[in-house]
ChimeraX commands (.cxc) that place a marker at each C-alpha (Angstrom):
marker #1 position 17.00,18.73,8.87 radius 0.5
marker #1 position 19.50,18.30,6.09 radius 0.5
marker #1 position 18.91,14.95,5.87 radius 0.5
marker #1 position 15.87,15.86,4.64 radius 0.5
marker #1 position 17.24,18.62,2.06 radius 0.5
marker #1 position 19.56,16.07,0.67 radius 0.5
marker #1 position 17.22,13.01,0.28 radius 0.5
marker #1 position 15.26,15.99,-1.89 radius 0.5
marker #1 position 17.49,17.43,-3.29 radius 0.5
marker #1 position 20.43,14.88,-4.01 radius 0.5
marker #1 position 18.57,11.90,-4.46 radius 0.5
marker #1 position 14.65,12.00,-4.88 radius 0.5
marker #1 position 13.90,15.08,-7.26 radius 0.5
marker #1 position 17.59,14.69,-9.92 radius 0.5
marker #1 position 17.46,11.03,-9.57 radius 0.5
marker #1 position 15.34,8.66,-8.53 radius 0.5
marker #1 position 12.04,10.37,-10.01 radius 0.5
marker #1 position 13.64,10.97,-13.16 radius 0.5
marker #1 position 14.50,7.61,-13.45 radius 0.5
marker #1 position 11.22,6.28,-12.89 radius 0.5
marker #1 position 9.75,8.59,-15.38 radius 0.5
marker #1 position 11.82,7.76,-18.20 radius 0.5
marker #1 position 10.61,4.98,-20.83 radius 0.5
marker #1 position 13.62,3.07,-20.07 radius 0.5
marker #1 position 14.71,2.91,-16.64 radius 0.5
marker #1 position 18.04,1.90,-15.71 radius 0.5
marker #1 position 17.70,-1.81,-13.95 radius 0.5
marker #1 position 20.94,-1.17,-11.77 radius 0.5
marker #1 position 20.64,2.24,-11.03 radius 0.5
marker #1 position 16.94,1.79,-9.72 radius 0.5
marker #1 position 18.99,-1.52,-7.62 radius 0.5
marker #1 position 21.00,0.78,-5.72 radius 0.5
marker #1 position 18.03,3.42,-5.60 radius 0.5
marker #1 position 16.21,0.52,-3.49 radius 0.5
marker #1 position 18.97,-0.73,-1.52 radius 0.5
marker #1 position 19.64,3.11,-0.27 radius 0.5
marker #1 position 16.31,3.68,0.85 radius 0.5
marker #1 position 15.93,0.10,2.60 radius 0.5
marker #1 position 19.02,1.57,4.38 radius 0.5
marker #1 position 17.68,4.06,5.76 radius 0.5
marker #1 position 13.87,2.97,6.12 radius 0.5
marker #1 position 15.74,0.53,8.61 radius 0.5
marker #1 position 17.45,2.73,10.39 radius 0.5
marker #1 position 16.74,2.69,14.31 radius 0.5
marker #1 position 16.40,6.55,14.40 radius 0.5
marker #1 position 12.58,7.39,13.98 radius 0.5
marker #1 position 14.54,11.12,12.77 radius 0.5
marker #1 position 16.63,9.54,10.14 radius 0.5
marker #1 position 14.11,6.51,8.61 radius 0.5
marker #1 position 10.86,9.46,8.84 radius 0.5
marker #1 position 12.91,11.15,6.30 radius 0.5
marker #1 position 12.64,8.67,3.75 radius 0.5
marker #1 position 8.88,9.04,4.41 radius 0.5
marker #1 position 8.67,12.94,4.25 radius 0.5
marker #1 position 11.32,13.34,1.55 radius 0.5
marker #1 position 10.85,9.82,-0.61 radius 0.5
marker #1 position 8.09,8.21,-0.09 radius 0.5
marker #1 position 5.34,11.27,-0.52 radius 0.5
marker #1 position 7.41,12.51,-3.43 radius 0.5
marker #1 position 6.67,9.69,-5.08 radius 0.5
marker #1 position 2.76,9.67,-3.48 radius 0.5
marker #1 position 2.44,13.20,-5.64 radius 0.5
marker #1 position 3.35,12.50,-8.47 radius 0.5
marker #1 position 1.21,10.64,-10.61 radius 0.5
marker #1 position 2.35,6.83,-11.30 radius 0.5
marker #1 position 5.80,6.85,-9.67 radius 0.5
marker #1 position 4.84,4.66,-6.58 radius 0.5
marker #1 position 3.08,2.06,-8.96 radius 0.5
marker #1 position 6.34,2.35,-10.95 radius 0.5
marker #1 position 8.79,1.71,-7.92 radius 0.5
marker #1 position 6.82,-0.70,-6.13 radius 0.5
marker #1 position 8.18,-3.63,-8.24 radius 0.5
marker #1 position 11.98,-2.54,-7.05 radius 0.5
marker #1 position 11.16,-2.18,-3.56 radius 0.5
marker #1 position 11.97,-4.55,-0.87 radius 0.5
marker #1 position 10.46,-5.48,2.30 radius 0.5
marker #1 position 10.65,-2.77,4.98 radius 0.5
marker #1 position 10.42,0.25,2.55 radius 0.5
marker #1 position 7.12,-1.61,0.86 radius 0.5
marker #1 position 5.62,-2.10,4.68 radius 0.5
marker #1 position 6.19,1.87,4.86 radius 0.5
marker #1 position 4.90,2.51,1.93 radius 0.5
marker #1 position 2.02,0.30,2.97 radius 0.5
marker #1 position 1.16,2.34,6.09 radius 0.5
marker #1 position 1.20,5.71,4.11 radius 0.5
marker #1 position -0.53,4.60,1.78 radius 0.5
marker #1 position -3.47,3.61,4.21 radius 0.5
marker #1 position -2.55,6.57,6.63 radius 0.5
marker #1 position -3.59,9.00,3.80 radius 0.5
marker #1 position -6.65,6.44,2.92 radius 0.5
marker #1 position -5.04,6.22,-0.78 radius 0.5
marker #1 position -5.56,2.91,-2.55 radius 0.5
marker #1 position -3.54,2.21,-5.56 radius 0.5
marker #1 position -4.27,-0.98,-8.05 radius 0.5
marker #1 position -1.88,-3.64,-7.55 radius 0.5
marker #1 position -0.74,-2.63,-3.96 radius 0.5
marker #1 position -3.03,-2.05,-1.54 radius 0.5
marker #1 position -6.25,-2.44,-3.82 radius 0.5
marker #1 position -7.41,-5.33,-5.60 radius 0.5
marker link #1:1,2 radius 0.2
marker link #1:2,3 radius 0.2
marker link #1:3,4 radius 0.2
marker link #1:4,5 radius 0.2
marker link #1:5,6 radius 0.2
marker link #1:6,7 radius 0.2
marker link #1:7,8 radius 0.2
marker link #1:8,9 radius 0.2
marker link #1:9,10 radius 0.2
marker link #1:10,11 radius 0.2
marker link #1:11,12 radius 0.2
marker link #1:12,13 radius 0.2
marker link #1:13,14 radius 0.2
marker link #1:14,15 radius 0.2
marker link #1:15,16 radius 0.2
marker link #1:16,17 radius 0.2
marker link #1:17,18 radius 0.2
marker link #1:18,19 radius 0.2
marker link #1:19,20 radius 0.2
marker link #1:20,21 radius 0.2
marker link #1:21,22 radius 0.2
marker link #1:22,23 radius 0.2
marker link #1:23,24 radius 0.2
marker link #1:24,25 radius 0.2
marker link #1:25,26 radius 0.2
marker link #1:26,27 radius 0.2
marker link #1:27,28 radius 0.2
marker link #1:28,29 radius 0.2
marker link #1:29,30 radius 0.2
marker link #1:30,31 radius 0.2
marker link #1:31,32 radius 0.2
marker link #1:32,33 radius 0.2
marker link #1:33,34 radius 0.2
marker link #1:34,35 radius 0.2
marker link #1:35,36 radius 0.2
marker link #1:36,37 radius 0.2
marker link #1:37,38 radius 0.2
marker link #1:38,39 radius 0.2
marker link #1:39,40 radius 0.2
marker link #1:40,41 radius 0.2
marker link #1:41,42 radius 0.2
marker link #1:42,43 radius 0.2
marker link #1:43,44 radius 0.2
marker link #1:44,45 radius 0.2
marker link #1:45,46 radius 0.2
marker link #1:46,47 radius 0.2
marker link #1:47,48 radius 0.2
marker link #1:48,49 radius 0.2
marker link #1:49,50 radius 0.2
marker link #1:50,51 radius 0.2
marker link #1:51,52 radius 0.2
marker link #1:52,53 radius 0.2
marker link #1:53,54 radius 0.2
marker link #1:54,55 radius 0.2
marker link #1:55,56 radius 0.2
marker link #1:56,57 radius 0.2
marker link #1:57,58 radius 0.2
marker link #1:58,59 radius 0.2
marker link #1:59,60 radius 0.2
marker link #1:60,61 radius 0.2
marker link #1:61,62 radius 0.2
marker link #1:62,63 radius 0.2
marker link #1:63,64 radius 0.2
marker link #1:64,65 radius 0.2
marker link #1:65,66 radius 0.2
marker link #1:66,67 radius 0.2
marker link #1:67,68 radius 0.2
marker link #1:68,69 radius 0.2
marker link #1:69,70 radius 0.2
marker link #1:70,71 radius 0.2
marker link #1:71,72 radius 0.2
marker link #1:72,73 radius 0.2
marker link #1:73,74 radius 0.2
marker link #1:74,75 radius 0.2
marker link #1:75,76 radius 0.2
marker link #1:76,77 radius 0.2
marker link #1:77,78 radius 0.2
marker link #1:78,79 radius 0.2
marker link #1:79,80 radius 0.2
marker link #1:80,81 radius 0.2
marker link #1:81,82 radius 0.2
marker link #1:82,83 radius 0.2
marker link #1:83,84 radius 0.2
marker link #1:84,85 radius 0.2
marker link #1:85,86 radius 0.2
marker link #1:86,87 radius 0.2
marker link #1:87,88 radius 0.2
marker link #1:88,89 radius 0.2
marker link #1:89,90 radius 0.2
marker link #1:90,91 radius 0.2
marker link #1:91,92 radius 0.2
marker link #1:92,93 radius 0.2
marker link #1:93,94 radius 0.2
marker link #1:94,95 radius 0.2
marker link #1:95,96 radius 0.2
marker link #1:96,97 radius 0.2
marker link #1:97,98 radius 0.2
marker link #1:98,99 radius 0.2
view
């Protein structure tokens, strides 16, 4: 469960979402924002890479704009996750999963 507290409280909320709000988001911090969570959306633990969806991934989903914001910085496996929320909670966004 910390994990989870962590990703939310370390990482998602004071960093990455600010970051993606701002008018002027930093290219390299956003870099190793994306390379973290492809870390551990590839972990082997269903415990450890379901917290990037609980704690990352639907942060993002609720606030308005921020997964159309990261999309362009994601890479494969945390895009395919993001993917299969997106369809899971039948949410289509332009430019991802709607044309």
């Amino acid at each position: 469960m910390r994990l989870y507290q962590l990703l939310t409280e370390w990482f998602t909320v004071p960093v990455l979402m600010p970051e993606l709000k701002s008018g002027s988001p930093d290219a390299e911090l956003l870099g190793r924002c994306r390379d973290f969570v492809e870390r551990i959306v590839a972990h082997p633990s269903a415990l450890v890479s379901g917290a990037v969806c609980f704690e990352v991934l639907e942060q993002l989903l609720n606030a308005d704009g921020l997964v159309e914001a990261v999309w362009p910085h994601m890479k494969g496996r945390t895009r395919t996750e993001t993917l299969r929320m997106l369809d899971g909670y039948v949410v289509r966004l332009r430019g991802i999963n709607r044309r």
